[in-house]
C-alpha positions as CSV (number, residue, x, y, z in Angstrom):
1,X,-62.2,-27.3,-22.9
2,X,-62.3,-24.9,-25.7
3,X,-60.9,-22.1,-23.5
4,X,-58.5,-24.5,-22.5
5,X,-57.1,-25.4,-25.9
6,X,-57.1,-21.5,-26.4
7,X,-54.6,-20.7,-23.9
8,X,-52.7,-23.5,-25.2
9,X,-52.6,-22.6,-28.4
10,X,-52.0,-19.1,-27.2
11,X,-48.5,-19.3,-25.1
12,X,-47.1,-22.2,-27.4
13,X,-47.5,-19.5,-30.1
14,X,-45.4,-16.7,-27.6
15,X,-42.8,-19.6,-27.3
16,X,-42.5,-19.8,-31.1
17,X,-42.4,-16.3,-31.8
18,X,-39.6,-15.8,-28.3
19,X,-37.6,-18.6,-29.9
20,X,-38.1,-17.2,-33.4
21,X,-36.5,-13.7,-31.4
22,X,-33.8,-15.4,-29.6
23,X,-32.5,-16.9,-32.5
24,X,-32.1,-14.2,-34.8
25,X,-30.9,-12.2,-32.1
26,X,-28.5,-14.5,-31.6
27,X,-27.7,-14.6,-35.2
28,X,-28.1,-10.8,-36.4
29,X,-25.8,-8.6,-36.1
30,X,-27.9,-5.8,-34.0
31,X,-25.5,-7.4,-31.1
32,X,-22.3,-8.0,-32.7
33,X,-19.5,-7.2,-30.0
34,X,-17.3,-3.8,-31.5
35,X,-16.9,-2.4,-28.1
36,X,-14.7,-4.1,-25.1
37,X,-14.0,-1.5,-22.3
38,X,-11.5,-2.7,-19.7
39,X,-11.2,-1.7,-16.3
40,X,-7.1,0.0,-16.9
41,X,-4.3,-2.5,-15.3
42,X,-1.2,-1.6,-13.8
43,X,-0.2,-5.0,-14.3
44,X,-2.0,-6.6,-17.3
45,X,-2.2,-5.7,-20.7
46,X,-5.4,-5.7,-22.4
47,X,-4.2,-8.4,-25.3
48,X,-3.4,-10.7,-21.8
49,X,-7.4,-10.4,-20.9
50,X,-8.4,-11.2,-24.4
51,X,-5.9,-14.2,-24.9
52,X,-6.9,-15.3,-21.4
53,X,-10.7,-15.3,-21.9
54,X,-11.1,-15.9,-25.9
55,X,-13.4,-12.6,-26.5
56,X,-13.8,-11.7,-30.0
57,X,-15.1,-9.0,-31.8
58,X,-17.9,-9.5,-34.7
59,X,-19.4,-12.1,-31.9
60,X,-22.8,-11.6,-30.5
61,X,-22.4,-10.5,-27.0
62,X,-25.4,-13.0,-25.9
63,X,-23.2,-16.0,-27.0
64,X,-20.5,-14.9,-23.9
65,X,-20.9,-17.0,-20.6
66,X,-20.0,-13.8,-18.6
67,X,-20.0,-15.9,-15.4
68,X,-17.3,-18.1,-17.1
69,X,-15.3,-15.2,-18.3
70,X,-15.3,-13.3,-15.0
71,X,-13.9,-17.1,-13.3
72,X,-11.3,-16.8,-15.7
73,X,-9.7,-13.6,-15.4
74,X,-10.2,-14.1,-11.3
75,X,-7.3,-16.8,-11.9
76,X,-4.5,-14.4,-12.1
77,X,-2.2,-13.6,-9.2
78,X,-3.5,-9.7,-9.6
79,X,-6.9,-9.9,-9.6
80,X,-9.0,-9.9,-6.6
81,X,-12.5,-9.8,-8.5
82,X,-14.1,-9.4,-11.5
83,X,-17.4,-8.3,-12.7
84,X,-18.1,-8.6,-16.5
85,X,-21.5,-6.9,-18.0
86,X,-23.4,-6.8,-21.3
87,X,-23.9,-2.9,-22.3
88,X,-26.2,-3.3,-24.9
89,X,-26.0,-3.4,-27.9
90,X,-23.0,-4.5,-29.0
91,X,-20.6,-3.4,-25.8
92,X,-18.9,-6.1,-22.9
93,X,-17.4,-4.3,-20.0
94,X,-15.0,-6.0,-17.4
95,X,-14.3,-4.2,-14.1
96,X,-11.1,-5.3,-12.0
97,X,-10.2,-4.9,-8.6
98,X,-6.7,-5.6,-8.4
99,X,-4.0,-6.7,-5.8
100,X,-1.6,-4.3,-5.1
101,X,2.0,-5.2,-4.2
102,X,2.9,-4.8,-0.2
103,X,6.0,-6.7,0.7
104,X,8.5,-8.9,-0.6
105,X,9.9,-12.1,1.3
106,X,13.2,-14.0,0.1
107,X,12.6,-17.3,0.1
108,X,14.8,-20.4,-1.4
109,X,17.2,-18.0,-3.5
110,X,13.9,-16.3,-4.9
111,X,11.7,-13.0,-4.1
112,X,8.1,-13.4,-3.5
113,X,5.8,-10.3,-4.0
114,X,2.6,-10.2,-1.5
115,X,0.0,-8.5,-1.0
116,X,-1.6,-7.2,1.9
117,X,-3.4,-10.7,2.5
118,X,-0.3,-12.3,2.1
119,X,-1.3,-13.6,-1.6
120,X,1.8,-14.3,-3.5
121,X,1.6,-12.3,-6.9
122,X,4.8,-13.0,-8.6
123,X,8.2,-14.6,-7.8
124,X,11.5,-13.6,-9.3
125,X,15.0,-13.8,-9.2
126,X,15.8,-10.4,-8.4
127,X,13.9,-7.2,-7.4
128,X,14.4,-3.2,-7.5
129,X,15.1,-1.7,-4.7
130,X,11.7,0.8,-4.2
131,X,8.8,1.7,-2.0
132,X,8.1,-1.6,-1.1
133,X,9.2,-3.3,2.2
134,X,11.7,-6.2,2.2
135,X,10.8,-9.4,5.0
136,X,13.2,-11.1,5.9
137,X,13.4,-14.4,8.1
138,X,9.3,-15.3,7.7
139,X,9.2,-19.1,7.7
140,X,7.3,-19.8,4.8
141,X,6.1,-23.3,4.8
142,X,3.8,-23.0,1.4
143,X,3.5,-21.5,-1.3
144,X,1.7,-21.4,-4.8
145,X,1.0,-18.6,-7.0
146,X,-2.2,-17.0,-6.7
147,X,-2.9,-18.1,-3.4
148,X,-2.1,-16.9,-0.2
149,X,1.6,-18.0,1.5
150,X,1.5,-20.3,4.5
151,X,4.0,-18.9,7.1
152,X,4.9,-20.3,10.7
153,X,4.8,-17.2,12.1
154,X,1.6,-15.6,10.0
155,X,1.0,-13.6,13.2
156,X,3.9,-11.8,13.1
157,X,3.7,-10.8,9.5
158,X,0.3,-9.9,10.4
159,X,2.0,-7.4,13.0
160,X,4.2,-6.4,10.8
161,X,2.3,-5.3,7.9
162,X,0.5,-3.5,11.0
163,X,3.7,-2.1,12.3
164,X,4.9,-0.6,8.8
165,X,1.2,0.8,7.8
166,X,2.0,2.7,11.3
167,X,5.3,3.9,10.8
168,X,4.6,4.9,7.0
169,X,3.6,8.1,8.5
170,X,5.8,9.0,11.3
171,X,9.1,10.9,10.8
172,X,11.5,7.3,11.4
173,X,9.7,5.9,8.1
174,X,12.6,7.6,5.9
175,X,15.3,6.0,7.8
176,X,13.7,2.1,7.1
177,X,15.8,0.0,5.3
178,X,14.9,-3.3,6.1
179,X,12.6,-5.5,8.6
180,X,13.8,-8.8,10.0
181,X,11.3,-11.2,11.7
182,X,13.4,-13.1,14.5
183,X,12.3,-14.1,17.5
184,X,8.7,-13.3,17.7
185,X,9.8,-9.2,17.1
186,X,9.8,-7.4,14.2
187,X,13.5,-6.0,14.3
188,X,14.0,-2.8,12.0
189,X,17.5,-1.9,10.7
190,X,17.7,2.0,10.1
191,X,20.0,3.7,8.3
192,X,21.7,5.6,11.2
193,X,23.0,1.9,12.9
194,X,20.1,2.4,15.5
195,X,17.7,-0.9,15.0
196,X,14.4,-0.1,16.6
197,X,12.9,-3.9,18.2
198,X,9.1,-3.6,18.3
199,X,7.3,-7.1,20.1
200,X,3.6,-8.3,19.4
201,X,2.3,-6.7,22.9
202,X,2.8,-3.2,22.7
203,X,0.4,0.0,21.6
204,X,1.3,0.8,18.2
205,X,0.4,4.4,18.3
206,X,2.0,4.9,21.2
207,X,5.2,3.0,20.9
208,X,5.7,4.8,16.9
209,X,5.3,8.8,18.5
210,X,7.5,7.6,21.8
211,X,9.9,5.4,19.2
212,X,10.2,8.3,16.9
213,X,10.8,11.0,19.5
214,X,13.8,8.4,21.3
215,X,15.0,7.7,17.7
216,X,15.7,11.6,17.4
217,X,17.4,12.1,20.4
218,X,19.8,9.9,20.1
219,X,20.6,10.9,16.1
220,X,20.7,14.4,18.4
221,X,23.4,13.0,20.6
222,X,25.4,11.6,18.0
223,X,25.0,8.0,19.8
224,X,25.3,4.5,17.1
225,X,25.2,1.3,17.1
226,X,22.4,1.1,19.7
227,X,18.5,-0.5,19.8
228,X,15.6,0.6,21.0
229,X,13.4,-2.0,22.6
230,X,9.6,-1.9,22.9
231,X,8.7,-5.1,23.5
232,X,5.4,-5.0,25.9
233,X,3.1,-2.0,26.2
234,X,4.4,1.3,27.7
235,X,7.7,-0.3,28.2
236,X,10.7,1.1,25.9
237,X,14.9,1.3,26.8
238,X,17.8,1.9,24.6
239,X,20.8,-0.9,24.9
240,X,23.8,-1.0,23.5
241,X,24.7,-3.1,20.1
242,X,22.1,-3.9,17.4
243,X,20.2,-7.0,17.5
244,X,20.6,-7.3,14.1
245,X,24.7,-8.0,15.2
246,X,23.6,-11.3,16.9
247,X,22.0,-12.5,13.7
248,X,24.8,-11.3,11.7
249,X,26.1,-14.8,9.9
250,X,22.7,-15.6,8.9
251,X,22.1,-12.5,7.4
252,X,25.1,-12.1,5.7
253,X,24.5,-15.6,3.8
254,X,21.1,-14.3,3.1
255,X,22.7,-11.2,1.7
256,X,25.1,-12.8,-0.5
257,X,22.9,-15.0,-2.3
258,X,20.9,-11.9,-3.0
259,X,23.9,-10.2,-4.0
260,X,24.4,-13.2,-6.4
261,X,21.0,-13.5,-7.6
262,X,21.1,-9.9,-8.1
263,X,24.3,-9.8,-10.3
264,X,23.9,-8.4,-14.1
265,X,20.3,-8.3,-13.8
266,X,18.4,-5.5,-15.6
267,X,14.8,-4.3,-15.0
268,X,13.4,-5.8,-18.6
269,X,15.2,-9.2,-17.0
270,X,12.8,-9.0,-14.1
271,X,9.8,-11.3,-15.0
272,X,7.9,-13.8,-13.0
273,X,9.2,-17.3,-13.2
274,X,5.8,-18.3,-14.3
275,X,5.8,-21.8,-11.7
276,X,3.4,-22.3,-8.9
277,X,5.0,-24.3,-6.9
């Protein structure tokens, strides 16, 4: 009994003397946050992380629900995770992994920017003209920011986004302007009025070296205005007229209501709207 009441005695007096600990550690200043080191952004500022998550300096860094924080900063468009440490003793560090812009789809007089997943980052009135491919014609049938965009024809984009990553390093890449999703092919308008139709069926690797070395030979030959069809595997022929042509009213009401959109707008004007629906 006596040993008994010992031990008792013995681990109520490590629980006074841990609380006794905790507390002033959570009251001293030994861990007083003066350090906050943040994974670098290309699209948030470090006074956004702060105003979104409420960390202060002169706090201890024990008093910080880092599983809370991390939650929080995971809830914008560009972040794809988050991992938030304690670097003792007075030091939080937040690592990012970020989404990185793939594609942009006009939609309802607007511009979505995706990423690879098809997660909708930002939407805007009007975009610059840059590295970045335009889709046009994906049937998007929902939407909210931060979340990924519901398409009818998701396997398309999904070939697509294949397509592109394929062509990116071939020799036709330079002449891309645009990428039209009609018909269950991806139809891409060049800059030399040669479209190049690509359908869901064929080898990729194949169809881009045989597309590219067709592509040349008729810039060679001086011939416009043509397409080159690859539509099932192994199977590619030039016709006469661009598909593109047959589309032609719908794309140029398309294009003038990004030509509208577009009017007087400067880069510092280019923001996103900031809705989610």
């Amino acid at each position: 009994m006596k040993k008994t009441w010992r031990a008792l005695k013995g681990v109520l007096l490590f629980l006074v003397v841990l609380g006794i600990f905790t507390l002033r550690m959570l009251q001293g200043d030994t861990f007083m946050l003066s350090t906050l080191e943040i994974d670098e952004s290309e699209h948030i500022t470090p006074e956004v992380f702060i105003d979104m998550t409420e960390i202060i300096t002169h706090q201890n860094i024990l008093r910080y629900d880092l599983s809370k924080k991390g939650k929080i900063i995971d809830s914008h468009p560009y972040i794809q995770a988050t991992e938030v440490q304690r670097k003792f003793p007075n030091t939080l560090e937040i690592k990012l992994k970020e989404r990185e812009e793939y594609a942009i789809i006009p939609y309802d007089g607007k511009y979505l920017f995706v990423d690879r997943e098809l997660f909708l980052l930002k939407r805007t009135d009007a975009y610059l003209a840059g590295d970045i491919p335009v889709l046009r014609d994906v049937n998007v049938t929902q939407l909210n920011l931060g979340e990924r965009v519901v398409t009818e024809n998701d396997k398309l984009v999904k070939f697509t986004f294949e397509a592109y990553e394929a062509l990116s390093v071939s020799d036709l890449f330079p002449y891309i302007t645009e990428l039209y999703l009609i018909e269950d092919a991806l139809i891409i308008e060049t800059t030399e009025q040669i479209d190049v139709v690509l359908g869901r069926e064929i080898d990729l690797p194949y169809t881009v070296v045989a597309t590219q070395e067709v592509f040349e030979d008729l810039i060679y030959r001086n011939q416009r205005n043509v397409s080159i069809v690859s539509k099932y595997k192994d199977y590619i022929f030039v016709e006469s007229g661009t598909l593109l042509q047959q589309f032609q009213s719908k794309i140029d009401e398309e294009q003038a209501l990004e030509q509208e959109n577009n009017e007087d707008i400067t880069e510092s004007e280019i923001e996103p709207s900031g809705d989610n629906e």
